[in-house]
C-alpha positions as CSV (number, residue, x, y, z in Angstrom):
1,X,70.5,98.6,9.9
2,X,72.4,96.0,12.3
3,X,75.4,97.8,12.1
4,X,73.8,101.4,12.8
5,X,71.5,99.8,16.0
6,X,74.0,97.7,17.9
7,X,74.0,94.0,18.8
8,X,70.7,94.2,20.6
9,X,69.2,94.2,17.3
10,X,70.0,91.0,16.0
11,X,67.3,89.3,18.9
12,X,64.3,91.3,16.5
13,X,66.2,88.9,13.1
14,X,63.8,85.9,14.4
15,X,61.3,88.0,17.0
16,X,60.0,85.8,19.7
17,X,59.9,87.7,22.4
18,X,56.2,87.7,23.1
19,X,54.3,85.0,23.7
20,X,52.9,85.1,20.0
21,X,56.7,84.2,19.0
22,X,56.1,85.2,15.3
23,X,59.4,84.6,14.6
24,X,59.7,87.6,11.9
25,X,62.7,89.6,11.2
26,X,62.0,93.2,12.4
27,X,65.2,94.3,10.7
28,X,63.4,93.9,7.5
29,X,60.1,95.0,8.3
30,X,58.3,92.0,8.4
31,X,55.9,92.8,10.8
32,X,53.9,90.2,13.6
33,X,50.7,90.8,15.7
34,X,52.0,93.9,17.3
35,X,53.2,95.5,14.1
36,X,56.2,96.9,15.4
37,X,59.6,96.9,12.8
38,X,62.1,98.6,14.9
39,X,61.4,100.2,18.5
40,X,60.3,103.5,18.4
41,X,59.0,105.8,21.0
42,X,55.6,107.7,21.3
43,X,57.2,110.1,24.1
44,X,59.0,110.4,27.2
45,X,58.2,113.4,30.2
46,X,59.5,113.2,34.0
47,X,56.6,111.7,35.6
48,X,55.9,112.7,39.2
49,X,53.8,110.4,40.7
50,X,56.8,107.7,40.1
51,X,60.0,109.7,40.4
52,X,60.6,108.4,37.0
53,X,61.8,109.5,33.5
54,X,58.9,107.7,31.6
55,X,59.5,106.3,28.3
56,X,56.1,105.4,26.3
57,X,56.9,102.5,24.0
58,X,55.1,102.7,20.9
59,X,53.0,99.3,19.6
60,X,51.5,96.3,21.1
61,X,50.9,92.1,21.3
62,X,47.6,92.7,22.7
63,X,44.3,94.5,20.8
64,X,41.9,95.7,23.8
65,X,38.8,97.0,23.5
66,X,38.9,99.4,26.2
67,X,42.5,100.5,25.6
68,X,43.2,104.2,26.5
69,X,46.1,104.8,24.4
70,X,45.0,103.0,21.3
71,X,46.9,105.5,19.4
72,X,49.9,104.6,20.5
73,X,49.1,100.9,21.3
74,X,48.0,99.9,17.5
75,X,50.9,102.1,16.3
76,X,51.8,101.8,13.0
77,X,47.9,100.7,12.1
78,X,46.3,104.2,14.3
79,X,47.6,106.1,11.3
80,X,48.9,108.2,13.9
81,X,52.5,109.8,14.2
82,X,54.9,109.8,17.3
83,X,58.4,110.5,18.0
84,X,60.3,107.4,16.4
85,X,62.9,105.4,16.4
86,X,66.0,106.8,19.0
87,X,69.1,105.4,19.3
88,X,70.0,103.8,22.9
89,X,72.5,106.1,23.5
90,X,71.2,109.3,22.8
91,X,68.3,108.1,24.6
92,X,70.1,107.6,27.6
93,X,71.6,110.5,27.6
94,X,68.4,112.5,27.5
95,X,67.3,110.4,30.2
96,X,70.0,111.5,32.0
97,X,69.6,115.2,31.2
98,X,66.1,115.1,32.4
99,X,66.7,113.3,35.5
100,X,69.4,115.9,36.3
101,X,67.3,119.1,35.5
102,X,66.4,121.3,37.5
103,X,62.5,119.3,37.2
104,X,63.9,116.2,37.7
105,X,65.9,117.6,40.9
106,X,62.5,118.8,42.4
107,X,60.6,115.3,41.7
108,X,63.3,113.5,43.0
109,X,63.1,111.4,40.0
110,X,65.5,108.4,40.5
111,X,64.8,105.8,38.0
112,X,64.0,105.4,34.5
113,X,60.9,103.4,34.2
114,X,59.2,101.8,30.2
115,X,55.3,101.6,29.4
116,X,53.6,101.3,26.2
117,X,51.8,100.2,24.5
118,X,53.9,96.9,25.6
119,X,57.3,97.3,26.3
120,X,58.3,93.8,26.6
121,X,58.0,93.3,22.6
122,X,61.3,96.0,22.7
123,X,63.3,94.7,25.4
124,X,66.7,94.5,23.6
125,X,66.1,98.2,22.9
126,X,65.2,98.7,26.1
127,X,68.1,96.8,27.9
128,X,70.8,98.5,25.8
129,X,69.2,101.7,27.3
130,X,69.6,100.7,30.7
131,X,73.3,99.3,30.1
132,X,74.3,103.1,28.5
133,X,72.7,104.9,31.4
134,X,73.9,102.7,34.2
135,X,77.5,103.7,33.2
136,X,77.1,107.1,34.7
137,X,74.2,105.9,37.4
138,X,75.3,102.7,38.3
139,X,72.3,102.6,41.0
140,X,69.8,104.0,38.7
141,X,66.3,102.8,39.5
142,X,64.6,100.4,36.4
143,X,60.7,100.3,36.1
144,X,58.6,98.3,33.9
145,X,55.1,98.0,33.5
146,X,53.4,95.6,31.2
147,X,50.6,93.1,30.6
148,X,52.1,89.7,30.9
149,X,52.0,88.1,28.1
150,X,55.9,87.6,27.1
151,X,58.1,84.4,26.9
152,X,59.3,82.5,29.6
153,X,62.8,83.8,28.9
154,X,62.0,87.6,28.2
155,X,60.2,87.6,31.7
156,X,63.4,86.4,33.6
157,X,65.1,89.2,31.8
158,X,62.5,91.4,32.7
159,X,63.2,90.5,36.3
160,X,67.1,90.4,36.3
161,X,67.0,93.9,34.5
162,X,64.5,96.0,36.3
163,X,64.1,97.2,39.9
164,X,60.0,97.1,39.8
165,X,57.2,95.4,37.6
166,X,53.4,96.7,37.7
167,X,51.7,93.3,35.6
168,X,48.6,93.6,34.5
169,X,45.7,90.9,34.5
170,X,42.9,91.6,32.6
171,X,40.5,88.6,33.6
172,X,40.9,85.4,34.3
173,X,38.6,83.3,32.3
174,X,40.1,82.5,28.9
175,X,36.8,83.5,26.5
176,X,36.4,86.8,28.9
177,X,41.1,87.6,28.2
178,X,40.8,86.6,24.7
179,X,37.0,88.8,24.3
180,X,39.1,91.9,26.1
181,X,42.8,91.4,24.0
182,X,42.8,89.3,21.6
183,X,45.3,87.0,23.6
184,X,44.3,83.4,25.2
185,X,45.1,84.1,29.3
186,X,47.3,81.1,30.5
187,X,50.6,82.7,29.5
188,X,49.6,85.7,31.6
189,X,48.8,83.8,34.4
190,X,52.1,81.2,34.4
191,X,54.0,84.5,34.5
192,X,52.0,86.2,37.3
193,X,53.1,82.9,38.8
194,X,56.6,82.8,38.0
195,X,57.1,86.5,39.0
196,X,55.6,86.1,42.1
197,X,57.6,82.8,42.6
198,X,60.9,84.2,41.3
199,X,61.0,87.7,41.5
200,X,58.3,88.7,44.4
201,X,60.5,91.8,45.6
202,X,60.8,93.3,42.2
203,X,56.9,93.6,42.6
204,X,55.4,97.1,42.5
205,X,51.7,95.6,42.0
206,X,49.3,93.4,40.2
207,X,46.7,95.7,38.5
208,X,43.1,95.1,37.0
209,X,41.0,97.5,35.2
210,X,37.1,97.0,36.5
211,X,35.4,96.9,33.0
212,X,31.5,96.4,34.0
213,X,29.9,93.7,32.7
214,X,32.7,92.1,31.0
215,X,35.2,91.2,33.8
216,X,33.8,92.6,37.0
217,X,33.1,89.3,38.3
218,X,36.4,87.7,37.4
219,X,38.4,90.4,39.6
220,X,37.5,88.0,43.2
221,X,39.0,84.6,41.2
222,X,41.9,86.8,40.0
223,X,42.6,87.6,43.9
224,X,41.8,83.8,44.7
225,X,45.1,83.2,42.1
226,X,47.1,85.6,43.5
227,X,46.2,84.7,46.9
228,X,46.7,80.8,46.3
229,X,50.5,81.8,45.3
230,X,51.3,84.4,47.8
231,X,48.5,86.2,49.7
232,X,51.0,89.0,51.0
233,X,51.1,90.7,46.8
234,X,50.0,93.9,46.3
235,X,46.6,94.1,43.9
236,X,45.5,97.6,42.6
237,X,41.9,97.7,41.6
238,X,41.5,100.2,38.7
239,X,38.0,101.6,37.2
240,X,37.3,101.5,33.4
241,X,37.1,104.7,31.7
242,X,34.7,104.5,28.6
243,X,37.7,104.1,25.6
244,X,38.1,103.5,22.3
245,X,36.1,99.9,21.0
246,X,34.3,100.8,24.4
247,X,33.3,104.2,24.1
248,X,29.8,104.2,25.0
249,X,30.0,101.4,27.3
250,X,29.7,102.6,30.9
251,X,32.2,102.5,34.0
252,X,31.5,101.6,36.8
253,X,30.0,103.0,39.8
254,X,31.6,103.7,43.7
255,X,29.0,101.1,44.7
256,X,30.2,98.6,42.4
257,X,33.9,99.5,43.2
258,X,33.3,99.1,46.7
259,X,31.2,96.0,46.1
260,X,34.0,94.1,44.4
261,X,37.0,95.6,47.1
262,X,35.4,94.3,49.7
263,X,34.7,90.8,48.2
264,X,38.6,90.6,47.2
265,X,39.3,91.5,50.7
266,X,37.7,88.5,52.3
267,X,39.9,86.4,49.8
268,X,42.4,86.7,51.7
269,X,44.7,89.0,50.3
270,X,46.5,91.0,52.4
271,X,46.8,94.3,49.8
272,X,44.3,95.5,48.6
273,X,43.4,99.1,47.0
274,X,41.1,100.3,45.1
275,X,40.0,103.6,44.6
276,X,37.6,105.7,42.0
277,X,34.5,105.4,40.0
278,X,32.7,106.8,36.7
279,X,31.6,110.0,37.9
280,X,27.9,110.3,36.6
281,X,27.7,113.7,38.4
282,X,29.6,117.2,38.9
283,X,32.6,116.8,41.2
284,X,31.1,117.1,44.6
285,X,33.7,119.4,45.9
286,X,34.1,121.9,42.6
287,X,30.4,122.8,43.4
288,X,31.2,123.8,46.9
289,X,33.7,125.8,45.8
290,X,31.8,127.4,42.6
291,X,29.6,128.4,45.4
292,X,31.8,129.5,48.1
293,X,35.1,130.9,46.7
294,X,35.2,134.3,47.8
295,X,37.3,135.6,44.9
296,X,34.2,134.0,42.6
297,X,31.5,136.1,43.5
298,X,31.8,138.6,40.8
299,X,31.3,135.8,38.5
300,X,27.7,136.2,37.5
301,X,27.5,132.5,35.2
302,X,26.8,129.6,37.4
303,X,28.5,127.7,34.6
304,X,31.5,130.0,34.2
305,X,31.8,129.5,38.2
306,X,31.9,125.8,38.0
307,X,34.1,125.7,35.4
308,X,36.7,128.3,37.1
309,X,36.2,125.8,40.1
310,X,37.2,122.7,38.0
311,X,40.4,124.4,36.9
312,X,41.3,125.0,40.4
313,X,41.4,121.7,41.5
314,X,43.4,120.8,38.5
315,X,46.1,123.2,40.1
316,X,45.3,126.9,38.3
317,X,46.5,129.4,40.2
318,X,44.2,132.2,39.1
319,X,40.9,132.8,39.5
320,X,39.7,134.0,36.4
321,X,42.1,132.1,33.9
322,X,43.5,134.8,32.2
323,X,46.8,132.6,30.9
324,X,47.9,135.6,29.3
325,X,48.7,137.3,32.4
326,X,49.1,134.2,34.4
327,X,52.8,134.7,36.6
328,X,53.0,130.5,35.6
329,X,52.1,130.8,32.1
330,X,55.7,129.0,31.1
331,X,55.0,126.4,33.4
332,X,51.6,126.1,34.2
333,X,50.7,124.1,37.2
334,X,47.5,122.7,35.6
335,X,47.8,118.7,34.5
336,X,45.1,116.2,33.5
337,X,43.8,114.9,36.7
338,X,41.6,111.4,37.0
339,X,37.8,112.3,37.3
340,X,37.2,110.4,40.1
341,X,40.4,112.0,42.1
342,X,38.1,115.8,42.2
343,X,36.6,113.8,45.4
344,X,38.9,112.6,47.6
């Protein structure tokens, strides 16, 4: 198996790369808190939004309760099945592909960014993948988004390999991180520090999800932290979206969102977004246009009309979603949308 992977895969023989530092060998399936043998890959797509090739990492160090890909996050134990295991090079040379195609033209995709699950637990993986497609893009972008919790030394590799990091922080009271992941919260917190510290322009942002009633009042003393090391960081304040452990446990409202953005504000912190909310009700503009589209009014169903009206702010193209017939049917234009984004 060492032989057919590369050098890279000699770091997984005694895995501490996370802070958990397990010390397993991978090679040989001995598994540690995130349950990952060898890297493997949910999926990848050209992803708009960041001008990216997106690889999803498959696995996890942390367990949350609120995770919205716990499919792919508690991989192998989800009983699900993805992609797999891809060599570095072939990899690479998808990447590549993608971020030459005719798609990847039109996004202006420039970089090839990792997510998970938790990427950091694959980073020798991930590093030779960046090595093999740097030799035809030397200046190729490198993003990385993760939640913190990784070895003193994978985090300076982090930061020498990759041209942005988005770091989560999922509260800041110990009992309230380790209720939420599983994971006590001072190694997340030293490396917020350290990044900010040692690697501040590789910053893309600092990001918590508002969870209400379990970290919502943590989110001001996460912004007093960030402030006390550099008040100029960028914090993204994110809404919770009822998931997995957390199912029926409510997000939160644009009242409470506002409530807590404008506390963080007088922190200090110089930027600061936040943006979205559970929706409780119908989308405020697909009603207006349920009721005012013109093409609509043969449409008899109030239902039908709001429903048509939903699919047009997702991007449809037609007004009575006949995909059959649709002149975008190979490529249609309609994409999962946040709730909260039918409003702005």
């Amino acid at each position: 198996m060492k032989e057919a992977t590369g050098k890279w895969a000699s770091r997984f023989e005694d895995c501490k790369l996370c802070e958990w530092k397990c010390g397993v060998n991978r090679l040989e399936a001995e598994t540690g808190v995130c349950g990952a043998g060898m890297p493997e890959i949910a999926y990848c797509n050209l992803a708009e939004v960041l001008q990216s090739y997106s690889v999803t990492m498959l696995s996890c160090n942390f367990k949350c309760i609120y995770c919205n890909a716990y499919r792919l996050s508690q991989y192998p134990d989800s009983g699900w099945f993805y992609r797999g295991y891809v060599d570095p090079g072939e990899l690479a040379t998808e990447a590549l592909r993608r971020i030459d195609s005719v798609e990847g033209r039109a996004m202006h995709v420039d970089k090839i960014s990792f997510t998970g699950g938790e990427p950091a637990i694959h980073l020798p993986y991930i590093a030779a993948v960046i090595e093999e497609t740097k030799k035809k893009i030397p200046g190729l972008g490198v993003g990385f988004a993760t939640n913190g919790f990784m070895s003193k030394k994978t985090l300076q590799e982090i930061i020498e390999l990759c041209s942005y990091v988005t770091f989560e922080i999922k509260a800041f009271n110990d009992d309230t991180h380790r209720a939420i992941t599983g994971a006590p919260v001072e190694p997340v917190l030293r490396n917020a520090e350290y990044l900010i510290r040692k690697g501040k322009e590789k910053i893309r942002a600092f990001r918590t999800i508002v969870i209400p009633g379990i970290n919502d009042t943590e989110i001001v003393e996460i912004a007093e932290f960030l402030v006390s090391i550099d008040p100029s960081v960028p914090l993204r304040i994110i809404p919770f979206r009822p998931n997995y452990i957390l199912y029926y446990h409510p997000g939160p409202t644009k009242k409470r969102m506002d409530e807590i953005g404008d506390a963080v504000l007088k922190t200090g912190l110089e930027d600061v977004w936040w943006r979205g909310y559970y929706p409780v009700n119908a989308s405020k503009r697909a009603i207006d246009i349920s009721k005012n589209q013109k093409k609509l009014t043969s449409v008899t169903h109030r239902g039908a009309r709001l429903g048509f009206a939903y699919s047009k702010l997702a991007g449809c193209i037609t007004e009575n979603r006949n995909c059959g017939e649709c002149t975008m049917k190979l490529s249609c234009a309609v994409g999962l949308k946040e709730p909260w984004l039918l409003d702005d």
